[in-house]
PAMARLUM-562069 format. One line per field, with one value per residue: residue number from 0; x, y, z of N, C-alpha, C in turn. Coordinates in Angstrom, 3 decimals, padded with zeros to 6 digits. Each point is the difference from the previous one (the first is absolute). Layout:
N
k	c(NUM ...)
nX	c(X ...)
nY	c(Y ...)
nZ	c(Z ...)
caX	c(X ...)
caY	c(Y ...)
caZ	c(Z ...)
cX	c(X ...)
cY	c(Y ...)
cZ	c(Z ...)
This chain:
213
k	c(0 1 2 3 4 5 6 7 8 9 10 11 12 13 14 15 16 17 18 19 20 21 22 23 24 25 26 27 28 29 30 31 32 33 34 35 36 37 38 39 40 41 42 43 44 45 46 47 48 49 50 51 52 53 54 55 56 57 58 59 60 61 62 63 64 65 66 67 68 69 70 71 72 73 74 75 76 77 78 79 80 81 82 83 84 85 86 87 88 89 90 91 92 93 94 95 96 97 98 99 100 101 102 103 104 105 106 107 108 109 110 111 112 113 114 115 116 117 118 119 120 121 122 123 124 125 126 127 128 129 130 131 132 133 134 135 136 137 138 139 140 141 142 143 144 145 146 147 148 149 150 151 152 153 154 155 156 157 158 159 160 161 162 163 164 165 166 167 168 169 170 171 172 173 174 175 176 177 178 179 180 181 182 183 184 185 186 187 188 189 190 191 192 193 194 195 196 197 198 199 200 201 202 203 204 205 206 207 208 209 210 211 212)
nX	c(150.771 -001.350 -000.313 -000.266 001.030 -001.246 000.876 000.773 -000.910 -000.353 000.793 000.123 000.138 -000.890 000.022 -000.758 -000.745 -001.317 001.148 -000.167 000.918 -000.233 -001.393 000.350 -000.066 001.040 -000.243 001.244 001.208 -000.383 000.592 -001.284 000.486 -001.116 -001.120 -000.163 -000.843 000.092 -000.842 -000.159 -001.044 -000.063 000.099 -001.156 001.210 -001.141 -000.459 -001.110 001.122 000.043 -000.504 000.345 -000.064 001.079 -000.495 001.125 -001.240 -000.953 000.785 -000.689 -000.735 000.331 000.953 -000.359 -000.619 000.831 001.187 -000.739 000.204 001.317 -000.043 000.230 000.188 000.756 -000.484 001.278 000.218 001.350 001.058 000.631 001.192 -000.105 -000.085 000.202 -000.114 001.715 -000.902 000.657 000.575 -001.228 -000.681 -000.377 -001.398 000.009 -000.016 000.256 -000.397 001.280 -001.300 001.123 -000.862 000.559 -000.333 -001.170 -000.433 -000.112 000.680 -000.694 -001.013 -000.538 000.319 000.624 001.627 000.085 -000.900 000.717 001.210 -000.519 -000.310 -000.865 000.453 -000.974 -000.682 -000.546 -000.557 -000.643 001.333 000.473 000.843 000.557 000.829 -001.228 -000.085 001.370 000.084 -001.610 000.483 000.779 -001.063 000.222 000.807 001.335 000.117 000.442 001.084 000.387 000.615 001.367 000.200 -001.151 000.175 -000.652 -000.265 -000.925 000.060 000.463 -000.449 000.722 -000.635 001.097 -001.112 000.788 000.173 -000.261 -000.850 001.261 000.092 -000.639 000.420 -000.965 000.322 -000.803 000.103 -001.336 000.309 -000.497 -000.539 -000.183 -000.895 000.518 -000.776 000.393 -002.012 000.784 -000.253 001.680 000.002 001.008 000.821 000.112 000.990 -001.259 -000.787 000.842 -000.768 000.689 -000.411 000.701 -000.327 000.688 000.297 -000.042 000.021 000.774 -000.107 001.209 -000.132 000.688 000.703 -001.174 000.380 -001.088 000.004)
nY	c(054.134 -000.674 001.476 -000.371 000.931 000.267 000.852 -001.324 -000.927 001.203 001.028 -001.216 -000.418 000.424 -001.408 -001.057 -001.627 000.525 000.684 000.171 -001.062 -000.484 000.990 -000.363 -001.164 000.962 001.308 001.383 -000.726 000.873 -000.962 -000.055 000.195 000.875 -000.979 000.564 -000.713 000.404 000.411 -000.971 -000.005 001.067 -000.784 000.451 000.246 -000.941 000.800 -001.056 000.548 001.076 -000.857 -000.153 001.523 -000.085 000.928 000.579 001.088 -000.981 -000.780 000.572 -000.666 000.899 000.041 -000.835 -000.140 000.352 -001.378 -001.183 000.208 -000.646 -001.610 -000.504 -000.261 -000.425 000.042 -000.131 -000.025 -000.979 000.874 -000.572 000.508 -001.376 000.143 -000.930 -000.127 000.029 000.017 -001.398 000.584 -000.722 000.009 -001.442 000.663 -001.143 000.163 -000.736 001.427 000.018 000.973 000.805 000.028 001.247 000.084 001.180 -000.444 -001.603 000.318 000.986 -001.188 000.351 -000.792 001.356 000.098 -001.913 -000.506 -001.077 000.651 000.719 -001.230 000.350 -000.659 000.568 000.635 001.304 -000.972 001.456 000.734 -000.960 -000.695 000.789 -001.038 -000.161 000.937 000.635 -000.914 -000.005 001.664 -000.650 -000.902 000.277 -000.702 000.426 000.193 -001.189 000.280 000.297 000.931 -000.407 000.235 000.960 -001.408 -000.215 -001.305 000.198 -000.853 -000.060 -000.440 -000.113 000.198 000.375 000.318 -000.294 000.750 000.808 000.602 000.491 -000.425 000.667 -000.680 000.243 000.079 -001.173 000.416 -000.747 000.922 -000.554 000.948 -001.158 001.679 -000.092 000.967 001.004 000.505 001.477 000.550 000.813 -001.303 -000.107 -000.863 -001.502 -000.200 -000.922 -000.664 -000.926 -000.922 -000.560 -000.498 -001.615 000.169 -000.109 -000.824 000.721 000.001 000.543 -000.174 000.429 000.664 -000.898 000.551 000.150 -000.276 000.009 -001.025)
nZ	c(084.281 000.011 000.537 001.105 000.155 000.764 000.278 000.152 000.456 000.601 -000.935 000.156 -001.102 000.568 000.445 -000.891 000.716 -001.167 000.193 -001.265 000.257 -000.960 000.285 001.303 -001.053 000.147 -001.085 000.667 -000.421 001.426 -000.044 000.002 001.327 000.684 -000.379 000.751 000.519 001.420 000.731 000.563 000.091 000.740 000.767 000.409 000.577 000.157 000.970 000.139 -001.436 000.968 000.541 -001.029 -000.348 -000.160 000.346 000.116 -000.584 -000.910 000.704 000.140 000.341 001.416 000.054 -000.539 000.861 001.389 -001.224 -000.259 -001.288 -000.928 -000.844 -001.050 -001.185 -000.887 -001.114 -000.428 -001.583 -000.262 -001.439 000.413 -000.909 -000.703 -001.228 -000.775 -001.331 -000.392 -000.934 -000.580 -001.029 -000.797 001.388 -000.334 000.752 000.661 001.492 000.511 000.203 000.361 000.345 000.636 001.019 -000.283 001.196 -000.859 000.733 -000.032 -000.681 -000.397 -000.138 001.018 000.522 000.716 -001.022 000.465 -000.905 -000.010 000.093 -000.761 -000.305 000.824 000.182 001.298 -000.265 000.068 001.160 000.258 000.320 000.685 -001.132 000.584 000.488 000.687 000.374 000.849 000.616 000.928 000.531 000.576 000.081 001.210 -000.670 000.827 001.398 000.815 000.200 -000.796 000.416 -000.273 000.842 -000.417 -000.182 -001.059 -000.888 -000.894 -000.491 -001.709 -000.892 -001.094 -000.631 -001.010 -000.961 -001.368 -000.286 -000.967 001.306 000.202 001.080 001.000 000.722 000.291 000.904 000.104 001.318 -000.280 000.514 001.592 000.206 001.255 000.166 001.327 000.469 000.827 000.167 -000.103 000.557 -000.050 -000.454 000.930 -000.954 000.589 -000.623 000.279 -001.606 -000.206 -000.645 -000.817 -001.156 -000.098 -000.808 -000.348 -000.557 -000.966 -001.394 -000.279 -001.524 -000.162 -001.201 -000.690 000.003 -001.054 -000.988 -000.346 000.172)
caX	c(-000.967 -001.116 -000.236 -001.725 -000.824 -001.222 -000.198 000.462 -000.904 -001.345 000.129 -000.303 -000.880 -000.948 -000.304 -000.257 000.869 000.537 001.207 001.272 001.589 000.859 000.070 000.926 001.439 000.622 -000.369 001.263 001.242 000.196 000.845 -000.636 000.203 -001.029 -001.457 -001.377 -001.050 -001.059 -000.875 -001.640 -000.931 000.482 -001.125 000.101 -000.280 -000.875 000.245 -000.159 000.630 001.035 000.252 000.665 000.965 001.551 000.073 001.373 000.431 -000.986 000.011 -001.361 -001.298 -000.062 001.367 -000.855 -001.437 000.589 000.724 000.209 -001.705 -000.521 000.938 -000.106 000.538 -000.120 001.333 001.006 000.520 001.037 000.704 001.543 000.679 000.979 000.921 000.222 000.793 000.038 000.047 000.591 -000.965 -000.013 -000.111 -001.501 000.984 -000.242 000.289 -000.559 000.919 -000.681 -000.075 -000.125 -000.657 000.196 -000.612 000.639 -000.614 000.258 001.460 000.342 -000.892 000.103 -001.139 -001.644 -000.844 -000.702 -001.579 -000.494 000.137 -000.722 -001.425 000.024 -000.270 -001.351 -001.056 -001.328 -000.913 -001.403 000.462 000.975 001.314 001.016 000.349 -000.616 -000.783 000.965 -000.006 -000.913 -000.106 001.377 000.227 001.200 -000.068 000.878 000.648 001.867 000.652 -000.093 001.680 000.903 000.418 -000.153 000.161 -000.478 000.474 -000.888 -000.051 -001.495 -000.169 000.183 000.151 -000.496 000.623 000.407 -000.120 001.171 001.200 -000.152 -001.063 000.564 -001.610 000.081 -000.943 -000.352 -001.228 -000.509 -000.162 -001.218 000.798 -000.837 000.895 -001.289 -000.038 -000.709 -000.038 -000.081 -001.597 000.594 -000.031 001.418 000.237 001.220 000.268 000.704 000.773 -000.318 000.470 -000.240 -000.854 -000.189 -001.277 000.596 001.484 -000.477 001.096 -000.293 001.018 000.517 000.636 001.360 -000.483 000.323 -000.855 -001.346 000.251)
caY	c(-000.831 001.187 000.436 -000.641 000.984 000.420 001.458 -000.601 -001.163 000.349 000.159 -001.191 -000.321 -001.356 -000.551 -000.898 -000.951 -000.667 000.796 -000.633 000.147 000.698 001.274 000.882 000.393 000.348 -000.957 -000.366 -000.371 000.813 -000.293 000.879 -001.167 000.142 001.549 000.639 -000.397 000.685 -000.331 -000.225 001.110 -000.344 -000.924 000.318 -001.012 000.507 000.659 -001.525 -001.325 000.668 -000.220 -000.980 000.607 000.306 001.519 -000.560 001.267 000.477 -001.104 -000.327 000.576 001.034 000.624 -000.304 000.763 001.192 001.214 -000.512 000.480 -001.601 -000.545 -000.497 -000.937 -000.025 -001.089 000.976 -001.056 000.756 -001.736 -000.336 -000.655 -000.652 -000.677 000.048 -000.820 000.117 -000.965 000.889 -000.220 -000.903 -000.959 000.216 -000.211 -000.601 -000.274 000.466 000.944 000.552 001.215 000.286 001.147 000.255 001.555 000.947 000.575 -000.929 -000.347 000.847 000.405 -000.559 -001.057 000.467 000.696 -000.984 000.272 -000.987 000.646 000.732 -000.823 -001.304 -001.355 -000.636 000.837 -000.289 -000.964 000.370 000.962 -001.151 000.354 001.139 -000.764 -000.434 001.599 000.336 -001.299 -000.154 001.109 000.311 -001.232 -000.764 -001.635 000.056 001.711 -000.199 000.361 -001.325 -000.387 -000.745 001.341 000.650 -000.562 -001.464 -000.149 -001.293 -000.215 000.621 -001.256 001.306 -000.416 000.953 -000.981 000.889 001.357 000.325 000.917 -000.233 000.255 -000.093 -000.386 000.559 -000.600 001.743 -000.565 000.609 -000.012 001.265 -000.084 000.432 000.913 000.599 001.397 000.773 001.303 000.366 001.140 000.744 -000.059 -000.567 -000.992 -000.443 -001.659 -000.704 -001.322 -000.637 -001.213 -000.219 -001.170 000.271 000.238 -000.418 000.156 000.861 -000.316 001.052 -000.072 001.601 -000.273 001.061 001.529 -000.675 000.205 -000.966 -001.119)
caZ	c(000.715 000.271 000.924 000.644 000.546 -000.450 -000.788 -000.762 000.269 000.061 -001.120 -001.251 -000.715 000.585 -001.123 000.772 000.171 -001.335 -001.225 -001.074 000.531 -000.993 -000.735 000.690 -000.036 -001.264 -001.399 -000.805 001.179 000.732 000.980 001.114 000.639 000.471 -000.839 000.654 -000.943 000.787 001.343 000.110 000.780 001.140 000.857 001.628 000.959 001.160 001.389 000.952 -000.075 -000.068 001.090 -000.578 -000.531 000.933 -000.632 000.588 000.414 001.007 000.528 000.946 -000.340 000.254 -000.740 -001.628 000.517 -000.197 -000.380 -001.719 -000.512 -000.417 -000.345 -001.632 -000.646 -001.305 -000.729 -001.398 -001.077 -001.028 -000.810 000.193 -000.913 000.950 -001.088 -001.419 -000.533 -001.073 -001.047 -001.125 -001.602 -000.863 000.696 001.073 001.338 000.834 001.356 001.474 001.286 001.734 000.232 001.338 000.482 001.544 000.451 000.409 001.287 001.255 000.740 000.227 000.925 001.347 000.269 000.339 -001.392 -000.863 000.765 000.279 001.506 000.486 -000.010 000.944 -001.008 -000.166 000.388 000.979 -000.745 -000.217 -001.820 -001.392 000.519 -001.290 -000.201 -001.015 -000.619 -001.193 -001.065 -000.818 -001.167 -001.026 -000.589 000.296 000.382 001.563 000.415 -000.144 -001.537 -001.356 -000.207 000.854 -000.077 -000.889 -001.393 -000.521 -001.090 -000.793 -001.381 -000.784 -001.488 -001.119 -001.116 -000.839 -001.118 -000.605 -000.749 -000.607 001.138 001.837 000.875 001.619 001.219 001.430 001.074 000.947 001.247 000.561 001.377 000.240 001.349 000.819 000.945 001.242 000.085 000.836 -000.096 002.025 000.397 -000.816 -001.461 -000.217 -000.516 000.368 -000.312 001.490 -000.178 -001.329 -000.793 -001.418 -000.264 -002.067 -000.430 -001.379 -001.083 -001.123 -000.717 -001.019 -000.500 -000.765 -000.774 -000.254 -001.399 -001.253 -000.919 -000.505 -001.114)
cX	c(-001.138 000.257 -001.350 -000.379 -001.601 000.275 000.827 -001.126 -001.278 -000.200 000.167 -001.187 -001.280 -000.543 -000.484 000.671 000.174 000.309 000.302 001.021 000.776 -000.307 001.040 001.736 000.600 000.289 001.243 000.636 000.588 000.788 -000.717 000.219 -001.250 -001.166 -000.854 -001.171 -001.657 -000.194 -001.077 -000.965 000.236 -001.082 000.217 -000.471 -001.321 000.694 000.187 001.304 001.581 000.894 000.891 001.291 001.201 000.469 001.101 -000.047 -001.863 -000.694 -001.546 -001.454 -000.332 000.352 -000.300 -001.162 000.367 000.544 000.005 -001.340 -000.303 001.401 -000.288 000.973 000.257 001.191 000.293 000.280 000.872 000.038 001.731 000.561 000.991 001.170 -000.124 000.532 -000.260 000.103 000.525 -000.976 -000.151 000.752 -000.810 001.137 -001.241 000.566 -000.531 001.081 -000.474 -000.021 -000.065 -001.042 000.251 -000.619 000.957 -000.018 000.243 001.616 000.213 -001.350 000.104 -001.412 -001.393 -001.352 -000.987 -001.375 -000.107 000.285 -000.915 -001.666 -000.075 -000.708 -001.339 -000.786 -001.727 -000.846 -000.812 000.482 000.838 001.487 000.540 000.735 -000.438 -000.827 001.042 000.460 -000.571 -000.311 001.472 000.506 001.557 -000.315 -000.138 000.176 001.521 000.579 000.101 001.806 000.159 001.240 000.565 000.236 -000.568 000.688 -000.979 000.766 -000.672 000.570 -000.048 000.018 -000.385 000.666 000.811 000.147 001.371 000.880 -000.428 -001.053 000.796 -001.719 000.398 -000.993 -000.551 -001.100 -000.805 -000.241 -001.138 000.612 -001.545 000.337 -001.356 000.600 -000.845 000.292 -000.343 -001.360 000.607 000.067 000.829 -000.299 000.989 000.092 000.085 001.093 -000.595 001.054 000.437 -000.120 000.583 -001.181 000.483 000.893 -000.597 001.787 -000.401 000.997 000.068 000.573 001.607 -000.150 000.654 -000.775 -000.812 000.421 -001.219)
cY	c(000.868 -000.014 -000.521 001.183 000.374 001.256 -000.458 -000.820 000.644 000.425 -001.144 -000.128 -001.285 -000.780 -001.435 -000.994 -000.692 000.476 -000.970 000.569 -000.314 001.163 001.019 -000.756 000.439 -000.557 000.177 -000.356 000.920 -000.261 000.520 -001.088 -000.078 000.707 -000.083 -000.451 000.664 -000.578 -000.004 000.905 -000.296 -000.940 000.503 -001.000 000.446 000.040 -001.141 -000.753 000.994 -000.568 -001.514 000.522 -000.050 000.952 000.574 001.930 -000.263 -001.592 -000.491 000.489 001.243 001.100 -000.227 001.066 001.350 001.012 -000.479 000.620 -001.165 -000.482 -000.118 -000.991 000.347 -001.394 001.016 -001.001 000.510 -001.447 000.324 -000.804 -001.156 -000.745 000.247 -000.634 000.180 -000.728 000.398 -000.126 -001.625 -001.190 -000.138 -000.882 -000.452 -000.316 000.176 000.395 000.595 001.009 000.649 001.094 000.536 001.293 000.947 000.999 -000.496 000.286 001.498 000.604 -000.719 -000.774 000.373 000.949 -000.449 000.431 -001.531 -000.118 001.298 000.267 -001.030 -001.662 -000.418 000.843 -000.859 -000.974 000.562 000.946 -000.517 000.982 000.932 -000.611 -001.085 000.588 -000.087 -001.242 -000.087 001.054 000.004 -001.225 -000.878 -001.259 -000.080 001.332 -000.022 000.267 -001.052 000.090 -000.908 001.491 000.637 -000.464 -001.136 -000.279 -000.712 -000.419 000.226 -000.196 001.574 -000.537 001.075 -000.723 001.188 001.244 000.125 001.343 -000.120 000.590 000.097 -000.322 000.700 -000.712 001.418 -000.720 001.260 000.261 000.849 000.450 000.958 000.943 000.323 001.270 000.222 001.635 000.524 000.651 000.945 000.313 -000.661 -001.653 -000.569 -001.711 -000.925 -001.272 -000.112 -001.080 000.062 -001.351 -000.169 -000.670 -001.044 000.566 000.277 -000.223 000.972 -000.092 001.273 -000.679 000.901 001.452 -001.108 000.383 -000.355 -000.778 -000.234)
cZ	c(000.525 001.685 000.282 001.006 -000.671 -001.085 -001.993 -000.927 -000.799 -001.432 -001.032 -000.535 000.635 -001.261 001.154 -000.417 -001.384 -000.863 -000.781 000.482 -001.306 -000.440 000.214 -000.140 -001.319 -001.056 -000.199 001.321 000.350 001.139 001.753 001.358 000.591 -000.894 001.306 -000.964 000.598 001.382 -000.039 000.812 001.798 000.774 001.660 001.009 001.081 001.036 000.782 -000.372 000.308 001.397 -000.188 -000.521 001.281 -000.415 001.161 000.577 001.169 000.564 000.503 -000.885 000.185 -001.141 -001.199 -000.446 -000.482 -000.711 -001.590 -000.142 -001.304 000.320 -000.988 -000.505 -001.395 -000.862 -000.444 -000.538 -000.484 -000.333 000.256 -000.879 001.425 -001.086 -001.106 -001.017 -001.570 -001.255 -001.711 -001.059 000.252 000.892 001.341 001.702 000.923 001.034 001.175 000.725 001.630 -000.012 001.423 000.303 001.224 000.507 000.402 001.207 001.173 000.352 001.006 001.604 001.378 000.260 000.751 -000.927 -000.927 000.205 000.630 001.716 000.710 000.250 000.754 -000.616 -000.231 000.734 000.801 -001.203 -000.653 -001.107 -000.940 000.573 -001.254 -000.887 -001.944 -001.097 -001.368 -000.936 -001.636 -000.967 -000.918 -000.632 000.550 000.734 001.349 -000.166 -000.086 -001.224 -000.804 -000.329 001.661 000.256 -001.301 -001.565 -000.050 -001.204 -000.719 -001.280 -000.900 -001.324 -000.672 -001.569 -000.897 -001.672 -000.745 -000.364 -000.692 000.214 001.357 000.524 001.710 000.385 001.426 001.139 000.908 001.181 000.362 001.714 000.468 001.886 000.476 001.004 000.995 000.167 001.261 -000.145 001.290 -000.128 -000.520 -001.718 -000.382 -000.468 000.237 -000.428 000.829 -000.090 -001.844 -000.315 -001.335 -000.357 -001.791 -000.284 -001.410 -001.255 -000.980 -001.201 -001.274 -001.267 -000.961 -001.130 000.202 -001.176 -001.043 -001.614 -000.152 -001.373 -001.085)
């Protein structure tokens, strides 16, 4: 599972918000449970909107002043295998199946780690709210999570027609996970909070090893 530490984070590949997301998935069946797909370029938070931050080591405007030199932001993208399914020679397959998504991060994080807890909900009339800042740059619907503790389930229509060898499909979600950061006047880098977000179900099909007919 990726580390969100900054010294982890900072070395990805930056890329922006319109990747072909199939370029990045494997052409062979790699059984890979996580691909790192990149991070986006970092976004700084202005100074006027830090006072929104619940920054839990430097609580006050003062102390902000004082001892952060930024905050920032970034997305990271990966794709997560969540299933699969195997098909034989020389039969076509149609169904609709439930695919579970679950995070990998939420079960294991504390609620003040969220950014949706660590942003105050509505900011100054005159600088807008952080709140809505990050919305609007990371394309998220809601800030709240999108699991019911830590799992959802959608459904999803599969249809693949014949071949005359097998084949396995894979699923795979795309996820993005929003991370806030504060930098000291030291240099030092520290994780304050982050979300993750699916983004959507991606289906990939492998052939089985076979001859060419």
């Amino acid at each position: 599972m990726l580390d969100l530490k900054w010294n982890d984070v900072q070395p990805l590949r930056v890329i922006n918000d319109s990747f072909i997301v199939e370029n990045y998935i494997p052409k062979e069946n790699v059984h890979t449970s996580e691909i790192i797909i990149g991070r986006t370029d970092i976004m700084e938070i202005p100074m006027k909107k830090w006072e929104q931050i619940k920054d839990p080591v430097l609580p006050d405007g003062y102390s902000k002043k004082a001892f952060a030199k930024s905050y920032f932001t970034t997305a990271i993208y990966f794709l997560k295998r969540v299933g699969g399914l195997s098909l034989v020679a020389n039969k076509s397959f149609r169904e609709t199946i439930d695919i579970s998504h679950t995070s990998s991060f939420r079960s294991s994080q504390t609620t003040s780690l969220r950014i949706e807890n660590t942003i105050e909900a509505t900011g100054n009339a005159e600088i807008g709210s952080l709140r809505d800042m990050l919305t609007t740059t990371y394309s998220i619907d809601r800030m709240e999570e999108y699991y019911k503790e830590n799992r959802t389930t959608n459904t999803k229509e599969v249809y693949y027609e014949s071949t005359p060898y097998a084949r396995e499909i894979v699923f795979l979600d795309l996820v993005k996970i929003v991370a806030l950061y504060r930098k000291d006047v030291k240099g030092n880098t520290s994780l304050l909070a982050f979300d993750d977000f699916l983004v959507g179900t991606y289906e990939k099909a492998y052939d089985a090893p076979h001859e060419d007919i």
